[in-house]
Backbone bond lengths (Angstrom), bond angles and torsions (degrees), N, CA, C in turn:
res aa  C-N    CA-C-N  psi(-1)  N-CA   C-N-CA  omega(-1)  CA-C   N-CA-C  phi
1 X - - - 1.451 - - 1.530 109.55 -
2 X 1.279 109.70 140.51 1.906 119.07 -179.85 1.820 104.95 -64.93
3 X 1.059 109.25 126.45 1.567 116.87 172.37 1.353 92.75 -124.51
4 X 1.317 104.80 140.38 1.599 131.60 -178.05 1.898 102.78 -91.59
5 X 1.541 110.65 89.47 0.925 120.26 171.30 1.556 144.30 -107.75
6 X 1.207 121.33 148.30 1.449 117.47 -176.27 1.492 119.48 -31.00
7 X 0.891 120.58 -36.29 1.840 141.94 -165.90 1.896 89.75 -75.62
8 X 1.477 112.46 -67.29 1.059 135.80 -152.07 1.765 104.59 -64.53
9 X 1.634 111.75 -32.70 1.361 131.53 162.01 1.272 130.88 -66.82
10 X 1.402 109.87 -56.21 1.690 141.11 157.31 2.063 77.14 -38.67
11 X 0.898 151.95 -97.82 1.152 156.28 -141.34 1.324 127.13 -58.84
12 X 1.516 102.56 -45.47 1.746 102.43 152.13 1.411 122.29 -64.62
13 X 1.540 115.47 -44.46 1.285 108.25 -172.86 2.155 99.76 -47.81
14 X 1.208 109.58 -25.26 2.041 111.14 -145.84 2.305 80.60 -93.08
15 X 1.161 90.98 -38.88 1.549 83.98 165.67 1.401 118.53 -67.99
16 X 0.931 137.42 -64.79 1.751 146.64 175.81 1.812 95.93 -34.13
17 X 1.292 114.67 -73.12 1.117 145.01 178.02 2.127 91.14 -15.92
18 X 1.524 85.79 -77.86 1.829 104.16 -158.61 1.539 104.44 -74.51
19 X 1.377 135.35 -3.27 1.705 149.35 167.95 1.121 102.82 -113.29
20 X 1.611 146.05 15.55 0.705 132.16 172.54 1.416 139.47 -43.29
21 X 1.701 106.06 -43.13 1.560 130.89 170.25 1.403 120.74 -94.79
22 X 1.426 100.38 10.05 2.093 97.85 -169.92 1.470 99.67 -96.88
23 X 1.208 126.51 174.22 1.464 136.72 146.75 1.703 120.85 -132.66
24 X 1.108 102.84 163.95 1.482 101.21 -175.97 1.561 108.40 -70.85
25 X 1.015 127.47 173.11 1.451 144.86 -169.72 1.750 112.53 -70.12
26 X 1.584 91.04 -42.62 1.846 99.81 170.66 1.795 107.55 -82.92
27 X 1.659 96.92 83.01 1.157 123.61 150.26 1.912 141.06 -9.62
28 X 2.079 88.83 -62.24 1.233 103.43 -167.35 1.187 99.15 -63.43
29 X 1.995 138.56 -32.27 1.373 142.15 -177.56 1.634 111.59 -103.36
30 X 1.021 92.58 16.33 1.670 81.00 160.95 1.591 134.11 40.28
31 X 1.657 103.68 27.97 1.129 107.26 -167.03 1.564 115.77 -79.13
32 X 1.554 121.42 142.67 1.211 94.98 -178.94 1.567 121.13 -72.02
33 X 1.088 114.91 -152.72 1.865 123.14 -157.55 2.043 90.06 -108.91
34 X 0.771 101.82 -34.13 1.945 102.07 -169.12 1.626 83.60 -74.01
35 X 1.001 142.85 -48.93 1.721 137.79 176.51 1.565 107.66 -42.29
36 X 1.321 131.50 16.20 1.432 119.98 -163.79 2.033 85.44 -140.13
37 X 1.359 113.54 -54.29 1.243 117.54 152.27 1.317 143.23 -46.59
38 X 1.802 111.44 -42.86 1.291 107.13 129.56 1.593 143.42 -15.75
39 X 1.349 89.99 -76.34 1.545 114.62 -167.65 1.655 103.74 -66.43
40 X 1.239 123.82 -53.94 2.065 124.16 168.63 1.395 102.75 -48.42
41 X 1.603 128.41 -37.86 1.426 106.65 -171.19 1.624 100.72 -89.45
42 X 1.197 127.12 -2.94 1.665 117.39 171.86 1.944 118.05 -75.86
43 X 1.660 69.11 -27.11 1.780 76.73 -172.37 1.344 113.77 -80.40
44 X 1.390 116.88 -22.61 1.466 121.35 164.64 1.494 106.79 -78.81
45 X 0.798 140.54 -26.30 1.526 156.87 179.52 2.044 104.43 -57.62
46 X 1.361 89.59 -58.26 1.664 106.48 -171.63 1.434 85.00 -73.10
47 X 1.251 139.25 -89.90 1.829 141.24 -170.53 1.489 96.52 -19.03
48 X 1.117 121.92 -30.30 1.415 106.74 -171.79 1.625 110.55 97.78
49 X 1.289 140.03 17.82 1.457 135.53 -168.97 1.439 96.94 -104.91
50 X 1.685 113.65 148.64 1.566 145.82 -147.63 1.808 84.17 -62.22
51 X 1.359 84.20 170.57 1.927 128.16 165.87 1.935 96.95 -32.09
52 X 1.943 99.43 -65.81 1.517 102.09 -153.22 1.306 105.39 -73.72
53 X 1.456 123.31 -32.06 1.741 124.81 173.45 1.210 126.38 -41.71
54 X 2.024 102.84 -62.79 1.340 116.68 172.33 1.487 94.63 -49.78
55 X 1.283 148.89 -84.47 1.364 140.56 179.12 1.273 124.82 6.93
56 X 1.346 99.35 -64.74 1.653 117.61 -168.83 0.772 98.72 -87.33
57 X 1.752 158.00 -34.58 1.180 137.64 157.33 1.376 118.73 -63.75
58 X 1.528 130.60 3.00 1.402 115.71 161.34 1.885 107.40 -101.02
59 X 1.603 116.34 -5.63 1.227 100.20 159.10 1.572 123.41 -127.35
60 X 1.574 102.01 40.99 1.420 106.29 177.73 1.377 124.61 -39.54
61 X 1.704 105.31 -57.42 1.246 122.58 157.49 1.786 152.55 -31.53
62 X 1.696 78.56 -25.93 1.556 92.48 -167.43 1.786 128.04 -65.51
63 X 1.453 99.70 -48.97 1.510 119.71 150.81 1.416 127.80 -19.69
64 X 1.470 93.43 -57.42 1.565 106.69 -174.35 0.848 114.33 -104.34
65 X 0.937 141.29 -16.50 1.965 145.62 148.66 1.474 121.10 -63.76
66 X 1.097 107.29 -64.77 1.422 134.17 -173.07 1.464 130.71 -102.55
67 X 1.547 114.41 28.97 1.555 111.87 -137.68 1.914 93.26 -74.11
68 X 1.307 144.87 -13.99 1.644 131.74 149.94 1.550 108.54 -47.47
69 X 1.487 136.23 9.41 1.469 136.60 152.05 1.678 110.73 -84.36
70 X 1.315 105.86 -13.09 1.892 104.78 -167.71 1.562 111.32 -38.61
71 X 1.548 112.89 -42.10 1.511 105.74 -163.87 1.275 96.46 -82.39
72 X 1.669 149.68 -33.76 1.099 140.49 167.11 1.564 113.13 -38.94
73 X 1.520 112.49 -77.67 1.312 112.22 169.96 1.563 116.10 -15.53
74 X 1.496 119.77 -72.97 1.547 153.53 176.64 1.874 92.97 -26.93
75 X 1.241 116.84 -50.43 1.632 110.54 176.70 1.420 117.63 -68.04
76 X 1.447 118.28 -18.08 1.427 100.77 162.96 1.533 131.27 -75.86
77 X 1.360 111.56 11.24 1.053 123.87 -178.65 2.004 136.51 93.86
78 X 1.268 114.74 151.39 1.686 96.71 -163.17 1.657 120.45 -68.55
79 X 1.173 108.61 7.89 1.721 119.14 178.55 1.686 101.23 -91.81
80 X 1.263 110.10 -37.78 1.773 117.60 -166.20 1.883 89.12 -76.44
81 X 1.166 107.41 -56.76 1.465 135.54 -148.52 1.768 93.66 -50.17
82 X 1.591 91.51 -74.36 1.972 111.90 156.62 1.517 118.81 -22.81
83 X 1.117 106.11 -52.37 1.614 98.92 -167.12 1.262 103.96 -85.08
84 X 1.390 115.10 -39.86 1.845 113.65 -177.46 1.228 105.85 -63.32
85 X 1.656 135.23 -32.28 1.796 141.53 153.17 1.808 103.96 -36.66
86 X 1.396 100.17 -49.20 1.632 87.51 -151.43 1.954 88.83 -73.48
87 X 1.181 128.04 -51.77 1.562 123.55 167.49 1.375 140.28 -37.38
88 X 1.584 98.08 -4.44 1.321 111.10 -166.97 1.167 106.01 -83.36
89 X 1.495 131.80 141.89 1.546 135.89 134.65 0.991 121.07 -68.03
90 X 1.563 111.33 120.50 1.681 126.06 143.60 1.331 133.58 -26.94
91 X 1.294 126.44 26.42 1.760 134.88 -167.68 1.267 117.89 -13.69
92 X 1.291 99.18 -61.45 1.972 119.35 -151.86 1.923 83.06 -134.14
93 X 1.539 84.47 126.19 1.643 118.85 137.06 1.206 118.00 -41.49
94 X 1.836 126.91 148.87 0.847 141.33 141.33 1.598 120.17 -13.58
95 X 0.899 100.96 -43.30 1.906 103.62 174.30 1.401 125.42 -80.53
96 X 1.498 115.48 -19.72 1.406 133.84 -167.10 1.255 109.57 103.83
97 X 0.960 133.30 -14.98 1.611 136.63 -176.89 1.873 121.81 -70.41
98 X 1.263 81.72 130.06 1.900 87.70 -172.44 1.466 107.00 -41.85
99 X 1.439 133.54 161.15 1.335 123.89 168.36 1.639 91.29 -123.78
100 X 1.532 102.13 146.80 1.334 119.06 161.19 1.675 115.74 -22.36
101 X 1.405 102.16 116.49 1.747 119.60 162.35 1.502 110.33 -43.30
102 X 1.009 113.60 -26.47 1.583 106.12 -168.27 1.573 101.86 -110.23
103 X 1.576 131.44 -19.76 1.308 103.93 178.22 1.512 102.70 -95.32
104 X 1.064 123.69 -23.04 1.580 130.32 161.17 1.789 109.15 -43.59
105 X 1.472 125.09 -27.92 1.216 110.32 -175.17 1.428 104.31 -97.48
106 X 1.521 116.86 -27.12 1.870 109.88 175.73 1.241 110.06 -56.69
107 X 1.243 109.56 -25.49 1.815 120.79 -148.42 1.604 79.44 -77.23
108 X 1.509 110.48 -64.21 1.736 101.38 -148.20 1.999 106.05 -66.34
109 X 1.932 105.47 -34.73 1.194 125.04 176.96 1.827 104.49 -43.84
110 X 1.548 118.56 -49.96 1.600 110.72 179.10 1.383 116.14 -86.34
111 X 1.452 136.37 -17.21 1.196 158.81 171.60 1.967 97.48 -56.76
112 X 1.345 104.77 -51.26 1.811 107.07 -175.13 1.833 101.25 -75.76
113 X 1.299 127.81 -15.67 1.023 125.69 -174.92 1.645 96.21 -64.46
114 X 0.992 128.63 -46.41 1.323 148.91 -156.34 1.525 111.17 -89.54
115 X 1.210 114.35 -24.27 1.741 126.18 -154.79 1.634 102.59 -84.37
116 X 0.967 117.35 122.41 1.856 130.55 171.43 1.611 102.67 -40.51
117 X 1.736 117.98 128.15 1.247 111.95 179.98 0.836 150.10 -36.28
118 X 1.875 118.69 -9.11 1.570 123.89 -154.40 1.854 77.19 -118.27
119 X 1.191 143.41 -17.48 1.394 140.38 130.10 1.405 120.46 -17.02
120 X 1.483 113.80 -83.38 1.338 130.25 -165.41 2.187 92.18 -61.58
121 X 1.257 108.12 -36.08 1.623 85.46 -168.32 1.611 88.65 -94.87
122 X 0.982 169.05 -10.50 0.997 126.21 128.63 1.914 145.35 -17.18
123 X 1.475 94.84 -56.81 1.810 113.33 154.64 1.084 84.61 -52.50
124 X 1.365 115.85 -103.67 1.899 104.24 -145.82 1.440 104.41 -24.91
125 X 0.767 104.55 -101.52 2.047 109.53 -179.50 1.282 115.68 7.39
126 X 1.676 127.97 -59.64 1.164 108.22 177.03 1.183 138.38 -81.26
127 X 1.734 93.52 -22.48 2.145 98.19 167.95 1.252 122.14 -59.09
128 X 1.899 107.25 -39.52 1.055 116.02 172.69 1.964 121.03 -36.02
129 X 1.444 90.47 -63.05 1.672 107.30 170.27 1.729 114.43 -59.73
130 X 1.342 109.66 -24.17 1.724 112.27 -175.09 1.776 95.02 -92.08
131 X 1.564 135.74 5.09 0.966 129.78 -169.05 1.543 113.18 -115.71
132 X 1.521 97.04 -26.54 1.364 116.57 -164.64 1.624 93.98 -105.37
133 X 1.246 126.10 -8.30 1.602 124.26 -179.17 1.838 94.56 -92.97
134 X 1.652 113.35 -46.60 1.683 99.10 167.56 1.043 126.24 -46.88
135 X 1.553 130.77 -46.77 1.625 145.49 -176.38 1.688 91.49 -58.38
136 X 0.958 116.92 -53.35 1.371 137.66 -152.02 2.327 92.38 -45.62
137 X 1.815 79.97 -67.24 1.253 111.09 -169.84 1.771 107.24 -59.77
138 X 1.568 114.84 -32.08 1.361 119.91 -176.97 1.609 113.04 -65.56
139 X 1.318 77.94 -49.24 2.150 96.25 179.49 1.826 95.49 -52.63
140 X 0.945 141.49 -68.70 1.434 145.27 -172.33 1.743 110.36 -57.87
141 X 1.048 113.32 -11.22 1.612 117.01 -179.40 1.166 110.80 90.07
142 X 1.284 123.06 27.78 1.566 122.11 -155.02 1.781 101.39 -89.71
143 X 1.271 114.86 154.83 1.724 122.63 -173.58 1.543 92.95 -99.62
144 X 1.575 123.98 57.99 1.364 112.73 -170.54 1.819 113.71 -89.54
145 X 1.645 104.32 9.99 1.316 112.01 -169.10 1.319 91.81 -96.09
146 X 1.567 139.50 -40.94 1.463 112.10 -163.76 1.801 105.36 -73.11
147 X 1.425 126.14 -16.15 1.231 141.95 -164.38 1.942 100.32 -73.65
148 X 1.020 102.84 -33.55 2.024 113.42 175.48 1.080 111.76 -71.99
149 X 1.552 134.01 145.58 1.637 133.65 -176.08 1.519 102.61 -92.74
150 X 1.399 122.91 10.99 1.253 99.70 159.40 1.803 105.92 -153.67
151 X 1.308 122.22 -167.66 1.952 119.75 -163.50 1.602 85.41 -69.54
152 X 1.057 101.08 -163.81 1.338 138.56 -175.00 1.496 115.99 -98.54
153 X 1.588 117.36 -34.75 1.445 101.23 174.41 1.944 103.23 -103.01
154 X 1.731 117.94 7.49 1.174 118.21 143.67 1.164 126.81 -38.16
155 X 1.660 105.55 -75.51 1.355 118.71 168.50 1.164 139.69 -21.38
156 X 1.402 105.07 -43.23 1.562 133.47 -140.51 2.178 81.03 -104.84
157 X 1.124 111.93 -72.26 1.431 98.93 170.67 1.220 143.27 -72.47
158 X 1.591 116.12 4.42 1.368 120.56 156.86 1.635 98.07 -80.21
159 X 1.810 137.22 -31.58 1.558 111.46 178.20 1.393 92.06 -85.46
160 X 1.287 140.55 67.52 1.756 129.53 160.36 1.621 77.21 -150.43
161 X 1.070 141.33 -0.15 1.782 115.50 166.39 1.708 89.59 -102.46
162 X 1.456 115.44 -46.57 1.663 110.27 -173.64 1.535 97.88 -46.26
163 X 1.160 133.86 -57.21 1.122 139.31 -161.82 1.404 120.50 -46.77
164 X 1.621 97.16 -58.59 1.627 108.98 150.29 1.462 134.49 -49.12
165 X 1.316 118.92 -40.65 1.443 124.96 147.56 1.172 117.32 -31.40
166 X 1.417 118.77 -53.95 1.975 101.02 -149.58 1.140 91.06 -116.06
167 X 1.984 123.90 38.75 1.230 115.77 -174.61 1.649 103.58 -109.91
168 X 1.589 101.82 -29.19 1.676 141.79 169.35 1.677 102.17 -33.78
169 X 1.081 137.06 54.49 1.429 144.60 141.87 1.184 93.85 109.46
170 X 1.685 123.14 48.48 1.509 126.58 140.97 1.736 106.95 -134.81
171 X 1.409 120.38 147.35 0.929 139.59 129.14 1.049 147.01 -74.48
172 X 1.604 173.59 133.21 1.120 159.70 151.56 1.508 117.80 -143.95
173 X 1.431 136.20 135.78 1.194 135.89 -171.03 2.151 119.63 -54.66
174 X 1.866 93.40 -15.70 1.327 103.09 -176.53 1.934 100.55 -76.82
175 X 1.139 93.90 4.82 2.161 80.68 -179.97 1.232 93.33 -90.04
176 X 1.529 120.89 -27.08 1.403 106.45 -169.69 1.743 110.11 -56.36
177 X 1.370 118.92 -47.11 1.219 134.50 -174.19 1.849 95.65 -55.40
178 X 1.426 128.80 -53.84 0.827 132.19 158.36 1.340 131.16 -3.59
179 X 1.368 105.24 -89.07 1.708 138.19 -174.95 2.198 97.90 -62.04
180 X 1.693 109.70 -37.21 1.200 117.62 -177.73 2.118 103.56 -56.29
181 X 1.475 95.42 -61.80 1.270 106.70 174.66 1.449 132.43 -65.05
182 X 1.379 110.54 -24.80 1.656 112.15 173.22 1.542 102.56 -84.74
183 X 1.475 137.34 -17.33 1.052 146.57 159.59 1.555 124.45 -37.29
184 X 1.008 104.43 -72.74 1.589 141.37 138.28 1.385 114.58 0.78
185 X 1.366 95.43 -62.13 1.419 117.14 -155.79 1.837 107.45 -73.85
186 X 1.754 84.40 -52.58 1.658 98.17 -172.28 1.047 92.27 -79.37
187 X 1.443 151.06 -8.84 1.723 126.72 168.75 1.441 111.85 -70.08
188 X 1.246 104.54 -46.06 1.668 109.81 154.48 1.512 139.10 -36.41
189 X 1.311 101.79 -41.81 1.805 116.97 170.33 1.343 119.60 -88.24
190 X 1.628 115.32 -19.35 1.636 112.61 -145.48 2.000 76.77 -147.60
191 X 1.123 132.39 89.11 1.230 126.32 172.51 1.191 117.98 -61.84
């Protein structure tokens, strides 16, 4: 059962903290960016997964957004620390330079093939929330497709290889929610 703990607080405040200035992609509502971090650590929360998960799904983000947060992250310890590493995107090159949207997503997509389970449900968790915030945004009339770096049935088949990824010698009842919501999604894209 989820207990609302010091650790677990200590962690939103360091999330809030490191999204402080971002917002999510759906524009027209102005939501901030910690509302998306929020929402991955509830869903690990509801599945039922430990103290350090919920953790790491409230600073999945931080690394790759915010990576002058690393040593914060680093105090939740090398299990939290680890998994928010293995979730991370590679942004910027050696030079500082952005790297391609699309080889950044094979990279992390074969990287989860490989990733220890409390990894992969982390991933699930946040696409889940990055899948259910598009629907979210579609239902409202929202233009949340020109705001994504790639179409809509892109999208839609990079979460059917992730899917396949974190399916590779894990189970968990949260894919079901998964497979429910990417469902969803592509009836939406693919009539």
């Amino acid at each position: 059962m989820f207990s609302f703990t010091a650790r677990i607080h200590e962690a939103i405040d360091t999330a809030a903290r490191a999204h402080e200035d971002q917002a999510r992609k759906d524009r027209d509502r102005h939501i901030p960016y910690v509302a998306h971090v929020f929402g991955v650590a509830c869903l690990l929360a509801e599945f039922g997964f430990d103290e350090d998960i919920v953790i790491a799904g409230l600073l999945h983000d931080v690394l790759e957004d915010r990576p002058h947060f690393a040593a914060e992250v680093e105090q939740f310890g090398a299990r939290v620390a680890g998994l928010v590493r293995v979730v991370t995107e590679r942004k910027r090159d050696e030079a500082g330079n952005e790297r391609p949207w699309a080889v950044r997503k094979e990279e992390y997509i074969e990287r989860l093939r490989m990733a220890p389970p409390e990894a992969k449900a982390v991933s699930c968790a946040d696409k889940i929330h990055n899948m259910q915030s598009i629907l979210l945004a579609l239902d409202r009339g929202g233009s949340i497709w020109h705001e994504l770096k790639a179409s809509p049935e892109k999208q839609v088949d990079r979460m059917r290889r992730l899917r396949a990824a974190l399916a590779e010698g894990w189970q968990h009842p949260i894919l079901d929610r998964f497979d429910a919501i990417l469902g969803e999604l592509e009836r939406r894209v693919r009539p």
